[in-house]
C-alpha positions, 0 to 999 in steps of 0.5 A: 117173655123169652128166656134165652139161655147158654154156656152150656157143655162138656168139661172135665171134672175140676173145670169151669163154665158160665152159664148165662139167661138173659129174659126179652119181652115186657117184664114189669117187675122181677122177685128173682131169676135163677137156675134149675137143674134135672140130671137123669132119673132124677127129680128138677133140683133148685140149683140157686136164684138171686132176688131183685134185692141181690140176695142170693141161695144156693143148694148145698151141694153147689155151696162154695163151688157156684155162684150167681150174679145179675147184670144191672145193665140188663132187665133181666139177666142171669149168670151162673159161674161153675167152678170145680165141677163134678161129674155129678153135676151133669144135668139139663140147667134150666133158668127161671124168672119169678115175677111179681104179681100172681103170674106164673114163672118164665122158663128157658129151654134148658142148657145141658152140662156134662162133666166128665171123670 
């Protein structure tokens, strides 16, 4: 399994990006997708995830700023809307796909976001 991620890049603070992750490969059943981020000299952050229920968590700091939604059409897809952004949100974003079953989770590349002031 392949995650493939984009929608990443550079916009100043108050802007918006849509990151997205779509998964390729044989994926049998999904407990949840979702976005990871690690800015600079810190540790990796839970951004928010999305289970194949369709409920939803997000971080506090993202709280009412960010949301994640799944296309149904898709096996696994996953898309972040970042609205009103802020320089502190500049880090690497990396998407995750937890499957069912005692398997290890799935990780894309990384997409980087960098807000300017």
């Amino acid at each position: 399994v392949q995650l493939q991620a984009s929608g990443g890049g550079l916009v100043q603070a108050g802007g918006s990006l849509r990151l997205s992750c779509e998964a390729h490969g044989s994926i049998f059943s999904i407990n949840a997708m979702g976005w990871y981020r690690q800015a600079p000299g810190k540790q990796r952050e839970l951004v928010a995830f999305i289970t194949s229920e369709t409920s939803t968590y997000y971080a506090d700091s993202v709280k009412g700023r960010f949301t994640i939604s799944r296309d149904n059409t898709k096996n696994a897809a996953v898309y972040l809307e970042m609205n009103s952004l802020k320089p502190e949100d500049t880090a690497v974003y990396y998407c995750y796909l937890d499957p069912k079953g005692n398997l290890p989770d799935y990780w894309g590349p990384g997409t980087l976001v960098t807000v300017s002031s």
